[in-house]
N, C-alpha and C positions, 0 to 999 in steps of 0.2 A: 528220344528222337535223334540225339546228335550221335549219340552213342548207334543206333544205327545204320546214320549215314557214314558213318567212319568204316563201321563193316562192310557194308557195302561198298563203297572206297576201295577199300582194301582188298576182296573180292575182284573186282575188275580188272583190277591194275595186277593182280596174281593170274589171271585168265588172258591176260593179254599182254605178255611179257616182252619188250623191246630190246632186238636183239643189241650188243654194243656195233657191230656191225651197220647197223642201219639207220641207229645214233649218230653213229659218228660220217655217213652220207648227208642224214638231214642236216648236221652241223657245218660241213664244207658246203651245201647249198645254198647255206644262210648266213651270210657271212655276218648281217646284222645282229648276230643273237653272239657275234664273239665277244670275250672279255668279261660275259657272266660266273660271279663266283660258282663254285661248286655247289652251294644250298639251291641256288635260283635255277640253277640248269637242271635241278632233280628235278625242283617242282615245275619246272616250265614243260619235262618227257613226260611228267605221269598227267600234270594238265593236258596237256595235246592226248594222251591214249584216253583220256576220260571224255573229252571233247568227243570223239570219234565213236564213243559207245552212245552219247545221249543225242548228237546229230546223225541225220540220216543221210547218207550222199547219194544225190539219184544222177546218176550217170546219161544222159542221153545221148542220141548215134552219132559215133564216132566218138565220144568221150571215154577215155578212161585213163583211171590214173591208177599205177602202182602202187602198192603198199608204202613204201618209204615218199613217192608223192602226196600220199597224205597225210602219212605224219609230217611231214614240210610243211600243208595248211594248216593242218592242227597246231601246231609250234606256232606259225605267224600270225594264227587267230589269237592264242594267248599270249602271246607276249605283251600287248598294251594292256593286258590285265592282271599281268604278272601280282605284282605288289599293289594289287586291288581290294586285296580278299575273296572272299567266295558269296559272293552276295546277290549271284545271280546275273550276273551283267548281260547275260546273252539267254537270257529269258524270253520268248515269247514268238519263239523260232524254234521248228525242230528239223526242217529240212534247208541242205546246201542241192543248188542243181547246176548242173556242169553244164557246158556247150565246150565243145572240141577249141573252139576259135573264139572272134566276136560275134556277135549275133546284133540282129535288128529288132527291135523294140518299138511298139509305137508307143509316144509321148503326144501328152498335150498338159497346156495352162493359160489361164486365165490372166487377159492383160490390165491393165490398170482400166480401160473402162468397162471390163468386163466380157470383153470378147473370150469365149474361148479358142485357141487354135490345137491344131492338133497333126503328127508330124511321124514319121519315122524316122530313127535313127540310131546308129552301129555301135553299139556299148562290149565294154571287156566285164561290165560288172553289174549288177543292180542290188539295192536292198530296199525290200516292201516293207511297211509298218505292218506289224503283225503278219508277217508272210514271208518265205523263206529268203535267202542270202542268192545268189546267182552268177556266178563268174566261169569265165574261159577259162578251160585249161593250160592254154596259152599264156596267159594272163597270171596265174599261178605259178608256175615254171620261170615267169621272166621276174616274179618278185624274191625277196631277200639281200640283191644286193647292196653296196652304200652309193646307190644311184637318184635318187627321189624318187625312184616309183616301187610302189607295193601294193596290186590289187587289194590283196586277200586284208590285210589292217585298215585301209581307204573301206571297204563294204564295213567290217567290223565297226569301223570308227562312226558309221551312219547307225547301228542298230543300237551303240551306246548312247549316242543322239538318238534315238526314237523312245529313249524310255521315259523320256516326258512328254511323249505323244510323236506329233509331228515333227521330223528332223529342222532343227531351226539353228542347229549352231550353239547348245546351251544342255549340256549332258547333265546328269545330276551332281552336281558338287558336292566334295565333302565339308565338315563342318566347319573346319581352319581356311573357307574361301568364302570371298564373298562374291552373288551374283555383279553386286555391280562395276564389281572392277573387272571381274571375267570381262563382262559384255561391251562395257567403254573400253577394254584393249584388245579385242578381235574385233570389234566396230573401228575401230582406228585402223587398225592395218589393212583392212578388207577394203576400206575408201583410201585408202593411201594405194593397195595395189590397180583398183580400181583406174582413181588418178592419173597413175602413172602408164596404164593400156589407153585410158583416152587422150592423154596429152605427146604420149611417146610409144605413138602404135608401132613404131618399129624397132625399139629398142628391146632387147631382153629383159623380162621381167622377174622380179627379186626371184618368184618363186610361179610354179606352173599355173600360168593362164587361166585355168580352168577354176581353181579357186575365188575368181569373182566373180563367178554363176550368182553363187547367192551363202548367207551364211552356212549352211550345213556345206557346201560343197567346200569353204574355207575350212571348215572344222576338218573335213574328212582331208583333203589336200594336205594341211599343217600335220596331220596326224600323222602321215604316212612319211612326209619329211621330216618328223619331229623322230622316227625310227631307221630311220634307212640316208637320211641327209640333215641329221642334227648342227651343222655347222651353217650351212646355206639358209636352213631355219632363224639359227641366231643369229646371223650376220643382217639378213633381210627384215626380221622382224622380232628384235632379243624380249620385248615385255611380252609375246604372247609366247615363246621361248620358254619364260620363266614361267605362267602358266601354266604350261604343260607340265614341266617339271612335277608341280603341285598338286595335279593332277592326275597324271598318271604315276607321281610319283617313284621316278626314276627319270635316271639323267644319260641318255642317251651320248650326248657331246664328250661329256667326261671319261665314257668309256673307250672311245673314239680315239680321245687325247691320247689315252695312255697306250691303245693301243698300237698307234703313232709313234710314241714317244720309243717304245721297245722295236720297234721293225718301221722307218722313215717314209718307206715304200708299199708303208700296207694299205694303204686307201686305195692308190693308183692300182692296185693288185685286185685290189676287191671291192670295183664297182666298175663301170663302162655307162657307155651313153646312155642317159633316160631314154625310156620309149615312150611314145606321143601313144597316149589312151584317151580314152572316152569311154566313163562310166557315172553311174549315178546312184 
């Protein structure tokens, strides 16, 4: 069996050859994926073209993206899974669908005494449990930089959180972590950000707003700033920081540093203002 998952591997990646051309576009798009050694940026091109054979992208009106647009999603889908292994993480989905823009969505939830209510409202992203991924193109195109915002790893970050069912903020851990310190330090910071929106609703808060929805929307928020705004991450909240580290098992920050350290000017260079999304 492994033996011919390997061929088939290999296979694909022979059938759908990535020109250096087109590499090295999705590379300057993504500025977040700089400073990876040369092993990890192999594996992270042929993950993204394998990504793109086993997902299906359904385009609707007015949607569409380029070739080298997606391998840019493909790349930022795998990168928080880079140094994961191959264990499936993005199991139980086989369709991504596009909208051109944001799009309106009806929502509804049940309140503490059991009301349900129920609502519309203008999302860049969504991801269903057992049902495909969903993002604007818009939305795609404006992620990669080292700005805090990343649709396309925020949606991903929720379906790695759904593989113990319901998005709750608690993904499967590996075996050198333990549930209960995950959960007592993203519980901490989540009522510390919390806190800090109801006692100083007008102050700027450590990290985007929308991460005190509820746990999963922290998980998925930390996630996307744990790639794209590793310092702002540590700075605002270093024990769930470290976490992450352990978890996704790569250090974001430290690539950061050095990239810093070699060119003084490179962050100012390569990121600009968050953009204010609403996705779920």
């Amino acid at each position: 069996m492994w033996i011919l998952r390997k061929w088939r591997r290999r296979r694909i990646l022979a059938n759908n050859p990535v020109s250096a051309q087109s590499w090295a576009e999705v590379r300057r798009r993504l500025p977040i994926t700089d400073g990876l050694n040369a092993p990890d940026e192999q594996c992270l091109q042929e993950r993204a073209v394998l990504f793109l054979h086993e997902k299906h992208l359904t385009e609707l009106d007015g949607a569409k993206l380029c070739d080298v647009d997606r391998l840019a999603l493909a790349t930022l889908a795998q990168l928080p899974i880079l140094h994961l292994g191959e264990l499936g993480w993005y199991r139980g989905f086989h369709e991504i669908i596009l909208y051109p823009d944001d799009f309106i969505s009806p929502q509804s939830a049940r309140d503490a005494s059991g009301v349900v209510h129920q609502w519309s409202g203008e999302h860049s992203g969504e991801a269903w449990l057992q049902g495909p991924v969903i993002l604007a193109c818009s939305g795609i195109r404006s992620s990669g930089a080292w700005n805090a915002y990343n649709l396309v790893i925020h949606e991903m970050a929720h379906k790695i959180d759904m593989l113990n069912g319901a998005a709750n903020g608690l993904p499967p851990l590996h075996d050198n972590m333990r549930v209960q310190e995950w959960a007592s330090t993203l519980q901490a910071a989540f009522d510390q950000l919390n806190l800090h929106l109801d006692t100083q609703p007008h102050a700027p808060p450590p990290i985007d707003a929308y991460a005190a929805e509820n746990p999963a929307e922290f998980f998925a928020v930390c996630s996307e700033y744990f790639f794209s705004a590793p310092d702002l991450l540590n700075q605002a909240f270093p024990s769930v920081y470290a976490q992450f580290v352990l978890f996704y098992r790569q250090d974001p920050l430290q690539r950061l540093k050095l990239l810093e350290q070699a060119q003084p000017s490179y962050r100012q260079q390569h990121s600009n203002v968050p953009v204010l999304y609403r996705y779920v």
